[in-house]
BAFIGU-800249 format. One record per residue (C-alpha): x, y, z; residue in three letters; chain; residue number from 1. Coordinates in Angstrom, 1 decimal. Example, Ala and Ser with C-alpha at 12.3 -4.5 7.8 and 13.67 -1.06 7.14 Angstrom:
2
+--------+--------+--------+------+-------+-----+
|      X |      Y |      Z | rest | kette |  nr |
+--------+--------+--------+------+-------+-----+
|   12.3 |   -4.5 |    7.8 |  ALA |     A |   1 |
|   13.7 |   -1.1 |    7.1 |  SER |     A |   2 |
+--------+--------+--------+------+-------+-----+
END
This chain:
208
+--------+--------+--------+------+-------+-----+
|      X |      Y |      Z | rest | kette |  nr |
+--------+--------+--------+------+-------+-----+
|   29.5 |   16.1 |   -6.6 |  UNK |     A |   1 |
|   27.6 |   15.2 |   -9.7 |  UNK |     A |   2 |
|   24.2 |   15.9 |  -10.8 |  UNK |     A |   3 |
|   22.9 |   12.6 |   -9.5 |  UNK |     A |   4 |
|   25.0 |   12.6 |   -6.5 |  UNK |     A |   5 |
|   23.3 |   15.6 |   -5.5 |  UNK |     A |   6 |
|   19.6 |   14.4 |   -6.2 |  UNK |     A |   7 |
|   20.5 |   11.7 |   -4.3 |  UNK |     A |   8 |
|   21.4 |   13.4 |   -1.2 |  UNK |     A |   9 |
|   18.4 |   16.0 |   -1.2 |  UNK |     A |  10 |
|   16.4 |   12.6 |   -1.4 |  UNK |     A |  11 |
|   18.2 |   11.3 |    1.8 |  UNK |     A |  12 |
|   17.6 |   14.8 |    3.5 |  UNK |     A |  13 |
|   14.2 |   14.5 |    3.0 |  UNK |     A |  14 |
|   13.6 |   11.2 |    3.8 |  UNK |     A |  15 |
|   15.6 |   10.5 |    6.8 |  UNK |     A |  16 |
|   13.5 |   14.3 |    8.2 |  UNK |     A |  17 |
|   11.7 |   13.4 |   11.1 |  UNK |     A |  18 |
|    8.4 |   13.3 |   11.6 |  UNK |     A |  19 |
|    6.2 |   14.3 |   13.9 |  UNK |     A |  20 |
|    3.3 |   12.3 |   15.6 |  UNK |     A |  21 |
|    0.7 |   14.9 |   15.0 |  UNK |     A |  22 |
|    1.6 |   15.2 |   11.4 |  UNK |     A |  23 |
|    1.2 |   11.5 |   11.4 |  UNK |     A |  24 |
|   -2.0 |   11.7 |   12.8 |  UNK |     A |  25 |
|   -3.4 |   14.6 |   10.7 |  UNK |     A |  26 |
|   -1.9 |   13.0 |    7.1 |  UNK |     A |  27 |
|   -3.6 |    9.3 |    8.1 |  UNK |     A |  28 |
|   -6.7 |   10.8 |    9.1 |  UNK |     A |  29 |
|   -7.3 |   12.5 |    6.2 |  UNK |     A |  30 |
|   -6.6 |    9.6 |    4.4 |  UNK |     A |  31 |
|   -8.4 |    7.2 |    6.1 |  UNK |     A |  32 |
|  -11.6 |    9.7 |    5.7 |  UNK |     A |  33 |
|  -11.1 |   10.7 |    2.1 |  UNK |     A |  34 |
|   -9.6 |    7.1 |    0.8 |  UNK |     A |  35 |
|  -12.4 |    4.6 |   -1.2 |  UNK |     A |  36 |
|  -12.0 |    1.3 |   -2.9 |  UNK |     A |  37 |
|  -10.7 |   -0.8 |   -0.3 |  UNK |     A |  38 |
|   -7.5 |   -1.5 |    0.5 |  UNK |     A |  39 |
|   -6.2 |   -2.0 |   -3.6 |  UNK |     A |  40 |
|   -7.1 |    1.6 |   -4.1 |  UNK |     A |  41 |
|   -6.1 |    2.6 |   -0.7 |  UNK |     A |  42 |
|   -2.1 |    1.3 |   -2.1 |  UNK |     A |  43 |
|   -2.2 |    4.4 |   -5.1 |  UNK |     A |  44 |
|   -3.4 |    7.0 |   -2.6 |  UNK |     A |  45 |
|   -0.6 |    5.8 |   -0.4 |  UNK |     A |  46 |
|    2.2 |    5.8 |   -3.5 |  UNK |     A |  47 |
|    0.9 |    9.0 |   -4.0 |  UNK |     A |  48 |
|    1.0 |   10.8 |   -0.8 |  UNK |     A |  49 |
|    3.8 |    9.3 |    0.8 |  UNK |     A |  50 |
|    6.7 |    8.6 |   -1.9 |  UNK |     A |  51 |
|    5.5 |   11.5 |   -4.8 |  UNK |     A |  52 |
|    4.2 |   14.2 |   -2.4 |  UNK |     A |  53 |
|    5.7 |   14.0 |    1.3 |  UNK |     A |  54 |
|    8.6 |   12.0 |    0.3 |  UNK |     A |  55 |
|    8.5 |   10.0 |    3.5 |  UNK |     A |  56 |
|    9.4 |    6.7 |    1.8 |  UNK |     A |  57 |
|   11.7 |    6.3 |   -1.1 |  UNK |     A |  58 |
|   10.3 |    3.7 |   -4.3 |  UNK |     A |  59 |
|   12.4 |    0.9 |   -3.9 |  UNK |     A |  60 |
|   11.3 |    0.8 |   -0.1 |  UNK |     A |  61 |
|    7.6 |    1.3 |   -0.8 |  UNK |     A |  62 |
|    7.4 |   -1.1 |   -3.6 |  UNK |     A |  63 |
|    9.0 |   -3.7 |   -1.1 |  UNK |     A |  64 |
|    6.6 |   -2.8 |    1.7 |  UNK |     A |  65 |
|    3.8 |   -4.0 |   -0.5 |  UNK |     A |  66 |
|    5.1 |   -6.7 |   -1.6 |  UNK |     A |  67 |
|    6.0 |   -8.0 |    2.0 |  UNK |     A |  68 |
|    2.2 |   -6.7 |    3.2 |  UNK |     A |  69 |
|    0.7 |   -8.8 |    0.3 |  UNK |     A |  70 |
|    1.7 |  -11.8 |    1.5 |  UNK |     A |  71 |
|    0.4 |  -11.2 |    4.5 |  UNK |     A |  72 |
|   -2.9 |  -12.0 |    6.0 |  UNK |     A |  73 |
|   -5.2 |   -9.4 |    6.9 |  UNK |     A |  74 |
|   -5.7 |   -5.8 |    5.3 |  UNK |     A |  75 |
|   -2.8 |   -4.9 |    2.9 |  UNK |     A |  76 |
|   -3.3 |   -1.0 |    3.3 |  UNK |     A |  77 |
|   -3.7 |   -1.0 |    7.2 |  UNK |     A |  78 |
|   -0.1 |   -3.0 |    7.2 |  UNK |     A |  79 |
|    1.6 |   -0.9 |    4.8 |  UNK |     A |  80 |
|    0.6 |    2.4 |    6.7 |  UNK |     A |  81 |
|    1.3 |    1.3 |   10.2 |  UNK |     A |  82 |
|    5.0 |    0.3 |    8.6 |  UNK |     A |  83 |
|    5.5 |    3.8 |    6.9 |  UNK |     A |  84 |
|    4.4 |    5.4 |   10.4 |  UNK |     A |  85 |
|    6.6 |    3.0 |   12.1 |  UNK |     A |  86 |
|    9.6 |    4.1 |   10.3 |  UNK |     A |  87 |
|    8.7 |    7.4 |   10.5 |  UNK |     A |  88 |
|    8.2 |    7.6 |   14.1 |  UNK |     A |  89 |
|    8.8 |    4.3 |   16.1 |  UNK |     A |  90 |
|    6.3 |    2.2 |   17.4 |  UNK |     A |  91 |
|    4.2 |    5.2 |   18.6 |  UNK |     A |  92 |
|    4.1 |    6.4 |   14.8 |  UNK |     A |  93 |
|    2.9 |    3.2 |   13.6 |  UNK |     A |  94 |
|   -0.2 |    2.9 |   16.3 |  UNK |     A |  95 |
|   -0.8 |    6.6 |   15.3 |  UNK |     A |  96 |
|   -1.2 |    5.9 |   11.8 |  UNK |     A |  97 |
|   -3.6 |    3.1 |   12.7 |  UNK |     A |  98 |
|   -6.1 |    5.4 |   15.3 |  UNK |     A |  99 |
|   -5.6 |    8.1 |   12.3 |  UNK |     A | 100 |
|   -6.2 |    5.7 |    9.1 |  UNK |     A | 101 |
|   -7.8 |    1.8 |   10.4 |  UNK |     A | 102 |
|  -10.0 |    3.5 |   13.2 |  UNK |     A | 103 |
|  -12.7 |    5.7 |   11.2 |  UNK |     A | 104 |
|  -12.7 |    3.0 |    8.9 |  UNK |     A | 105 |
|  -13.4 |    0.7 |   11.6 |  UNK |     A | 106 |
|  -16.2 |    2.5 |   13.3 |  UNK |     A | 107 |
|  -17.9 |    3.7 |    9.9 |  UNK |     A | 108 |
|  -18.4 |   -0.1 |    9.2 |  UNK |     A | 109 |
|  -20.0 |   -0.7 |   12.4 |  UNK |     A | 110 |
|  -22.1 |    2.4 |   12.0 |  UNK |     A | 111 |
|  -22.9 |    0.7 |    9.2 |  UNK |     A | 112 |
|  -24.0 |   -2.6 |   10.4 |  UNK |     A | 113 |
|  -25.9 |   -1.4 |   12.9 |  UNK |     A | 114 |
|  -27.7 |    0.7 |   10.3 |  UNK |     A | 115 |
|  -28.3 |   -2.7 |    8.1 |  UNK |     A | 116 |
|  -31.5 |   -3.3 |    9.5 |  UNK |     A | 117 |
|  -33.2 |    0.3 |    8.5 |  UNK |     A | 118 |
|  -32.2 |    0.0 |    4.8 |  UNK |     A | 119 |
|  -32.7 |   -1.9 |    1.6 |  UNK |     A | 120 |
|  -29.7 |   -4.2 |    0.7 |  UNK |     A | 121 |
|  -31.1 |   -6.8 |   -1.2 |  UNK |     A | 122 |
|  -30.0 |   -7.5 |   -4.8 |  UNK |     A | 123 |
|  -32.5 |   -4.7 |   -5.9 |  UNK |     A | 124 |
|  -30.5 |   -1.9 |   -3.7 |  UNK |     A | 125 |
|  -29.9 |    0.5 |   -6.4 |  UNK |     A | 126 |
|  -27.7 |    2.4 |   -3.8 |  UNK |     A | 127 |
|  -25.6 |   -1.0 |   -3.7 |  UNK |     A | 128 |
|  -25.3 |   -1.2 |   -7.3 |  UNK |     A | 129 |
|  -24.3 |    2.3 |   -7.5 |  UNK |     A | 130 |
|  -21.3 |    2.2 |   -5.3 |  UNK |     A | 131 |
|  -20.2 |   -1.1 |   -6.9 |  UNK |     A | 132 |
|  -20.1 |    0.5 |  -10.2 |  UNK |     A | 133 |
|  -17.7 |    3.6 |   -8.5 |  UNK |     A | 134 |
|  -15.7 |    1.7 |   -6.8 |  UNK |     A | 135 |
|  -14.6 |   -0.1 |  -10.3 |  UNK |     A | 136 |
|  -12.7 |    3.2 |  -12.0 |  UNK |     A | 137 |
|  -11.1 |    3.6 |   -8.5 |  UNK |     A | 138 |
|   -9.6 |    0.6 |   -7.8 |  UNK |     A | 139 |
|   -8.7 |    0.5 |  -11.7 |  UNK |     A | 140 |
|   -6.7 |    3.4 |  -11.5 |  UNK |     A | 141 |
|   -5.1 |    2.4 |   -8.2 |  UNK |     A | 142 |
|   -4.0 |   -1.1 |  -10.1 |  UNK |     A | 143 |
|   -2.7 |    1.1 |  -13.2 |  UNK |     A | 144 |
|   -0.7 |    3.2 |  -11.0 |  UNK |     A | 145 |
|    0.9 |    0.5 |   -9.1 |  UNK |     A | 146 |
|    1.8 |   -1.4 |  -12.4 |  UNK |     A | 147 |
|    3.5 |    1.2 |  -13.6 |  UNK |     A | 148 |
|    6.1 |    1.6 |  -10.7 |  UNK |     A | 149 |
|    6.2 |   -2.2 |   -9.5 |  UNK |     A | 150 |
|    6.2 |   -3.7 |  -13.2 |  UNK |     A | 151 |
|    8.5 |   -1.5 |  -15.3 |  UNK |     A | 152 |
|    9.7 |   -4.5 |  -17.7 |  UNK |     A | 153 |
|    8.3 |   -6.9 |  -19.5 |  UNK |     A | 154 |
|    9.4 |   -9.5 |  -17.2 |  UNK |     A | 155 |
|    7.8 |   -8.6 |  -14.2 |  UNK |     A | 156 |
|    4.5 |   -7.2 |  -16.1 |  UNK |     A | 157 |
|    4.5 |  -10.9 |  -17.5 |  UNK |     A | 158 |
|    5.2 |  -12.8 |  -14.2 |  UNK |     A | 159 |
|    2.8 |  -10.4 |  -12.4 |  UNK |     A | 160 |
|   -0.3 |  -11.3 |  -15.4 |  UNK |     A | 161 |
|    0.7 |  -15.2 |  -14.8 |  UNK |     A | 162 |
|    0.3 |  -14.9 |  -11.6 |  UNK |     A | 163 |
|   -3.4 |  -12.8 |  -12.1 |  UNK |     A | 164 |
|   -4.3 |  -16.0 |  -14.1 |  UNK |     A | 165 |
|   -3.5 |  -18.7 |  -11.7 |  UNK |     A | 166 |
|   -5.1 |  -16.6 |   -9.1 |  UNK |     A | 167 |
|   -8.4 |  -16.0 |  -11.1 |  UNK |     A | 168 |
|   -8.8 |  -19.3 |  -12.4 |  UNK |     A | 169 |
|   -7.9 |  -21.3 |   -8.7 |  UNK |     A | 170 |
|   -9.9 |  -19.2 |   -6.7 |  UNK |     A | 171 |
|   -8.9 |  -20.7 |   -3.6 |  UNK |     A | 172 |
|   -6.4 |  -20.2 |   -0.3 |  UNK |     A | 173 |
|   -4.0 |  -22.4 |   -2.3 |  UNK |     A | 174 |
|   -4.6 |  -20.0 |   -5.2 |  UNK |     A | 175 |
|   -3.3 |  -17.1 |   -3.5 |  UNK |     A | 176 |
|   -0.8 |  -18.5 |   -1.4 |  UNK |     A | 177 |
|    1.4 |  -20.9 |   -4.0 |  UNK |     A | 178 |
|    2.0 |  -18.2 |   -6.8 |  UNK |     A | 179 |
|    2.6 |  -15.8 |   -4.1 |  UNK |     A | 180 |
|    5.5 |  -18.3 |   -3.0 |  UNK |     A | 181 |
|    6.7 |  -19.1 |   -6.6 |  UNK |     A | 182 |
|    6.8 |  -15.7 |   -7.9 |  UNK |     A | 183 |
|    9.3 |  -15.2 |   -4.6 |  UNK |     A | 184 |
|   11.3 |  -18.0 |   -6.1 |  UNK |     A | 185 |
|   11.1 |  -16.9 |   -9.8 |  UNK |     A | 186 |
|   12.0 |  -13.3 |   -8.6 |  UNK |     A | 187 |
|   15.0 |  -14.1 |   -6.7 |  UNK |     A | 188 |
|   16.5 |  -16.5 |   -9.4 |  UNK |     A | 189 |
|   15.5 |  -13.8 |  -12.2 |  UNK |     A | 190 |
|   16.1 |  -10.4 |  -10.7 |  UNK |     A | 191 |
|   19.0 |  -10.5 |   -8.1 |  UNK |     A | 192 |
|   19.7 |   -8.0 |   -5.9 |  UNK |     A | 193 |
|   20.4 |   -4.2 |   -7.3 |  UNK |     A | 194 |
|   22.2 |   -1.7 |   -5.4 |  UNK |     A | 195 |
|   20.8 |    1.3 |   -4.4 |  UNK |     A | 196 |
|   22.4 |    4.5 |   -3.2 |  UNK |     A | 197 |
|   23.3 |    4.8 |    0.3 |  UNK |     A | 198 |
|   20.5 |    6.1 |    2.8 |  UNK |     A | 199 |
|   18.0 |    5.7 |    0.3 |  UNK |     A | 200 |
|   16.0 |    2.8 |    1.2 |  UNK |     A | 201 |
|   13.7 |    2.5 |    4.2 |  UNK |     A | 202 |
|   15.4 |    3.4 |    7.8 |  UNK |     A | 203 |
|   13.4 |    0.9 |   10.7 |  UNK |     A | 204 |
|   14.3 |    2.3 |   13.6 |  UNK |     A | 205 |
|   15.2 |   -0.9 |   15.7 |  UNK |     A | 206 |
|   18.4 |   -1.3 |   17.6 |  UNK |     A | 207 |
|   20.6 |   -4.4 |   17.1 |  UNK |     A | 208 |
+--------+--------+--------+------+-------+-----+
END
């Protein structure tokens, strides 16, 4: 066996491992208490944690995950985590990584409103301004990160700044929701289907 045959098959071993629910649990809640920047940022902690350090998702599978999430109402990060605890552990795994990662989140913000009424949150709130002006360089870096693994030529960095443009200047549902759609087209005409190795990408564990 070759070099890369070998790599290969360590990568299989260590992504096909199971996992269990506590470790789940104890990995999403210390994400879901530690993670800031909403759910953009919340994607690079995730790439970082689950593909480069725990190795519970291979690249290709990740990078598809997001993609899929995206174009999906509702909170990209809460989707993409309940999928990597779903394949990870069944359906259990996936509302496991929600309690560990959604919930805190979840009860923090109605802490929060609650507490609305006791504190200053006009447009003078320097508090306000503050966090607005932290959670800049961390969503940044989140974006940077994620460009460089899902935008690796100059063809998808270009389709993926068109479709930044459209967005920005048609800042509406139909904004969002038509590139979204033609970049599917575009990307299925222009970059067809690679293989991968066997066992790499994502296992769902859903009988036929």
């Amino acid at each position: 066996m070759n070099e890369l045959g070998e790599i290969a098959a360590d990568e299989v071993v260590t992504i096909q491992r199971q996992v269990s629910l506590l470790e789940i649990l104890w990995v999403s809640t210390r994400l879901g208490l530690t993670c800031f920047g909403g759910p953009i940022a919340h994607l690079g902690y995730f790439h970082e944690e689950y593909v480069n350090r725990r190795k519970w998702i291979d690249e290709q599978s990740y990078a598809d995950l997001v993609a899929l999430c995206q174009s999906l109402p509702g909170p990209t990060s809460s989707m993409v985590g309940i999928a990597i605890g779903f394949a990870r552990a069944g359906v259990a795994g996936g509302i496991v990584h929600w309690l560990g990662f959604t919930l805190p989140s979840a009860l923090a913000l109605i802490a929060f409103a609650y507490g609305l009424g006791f504190v200053p949150t006009g447009s003078g709130a320097g508090w306000l301004h503050g966090l607005k002006l932290v959670a800049v360089p961390v969503v940044a870096l989140a974006v940077c990160g994620m460009a460089r693994t899902l935008c690796p030529d100059p063809e998808r960095a270009t389709m993926a700044i068109l479709t930044a443009m459209i967005a920005l200047a048609w800042p509406t549902a139909a904004g969002q929701v038509l590139p979204i759609i033609a970049a599917g087209f575009v990307g299925w005409y222009v970059f067809p289907p690679t293989s991968t190795p066997p066992g790499l990408h994502i296992q769902v564990p859903i009988s036929h």
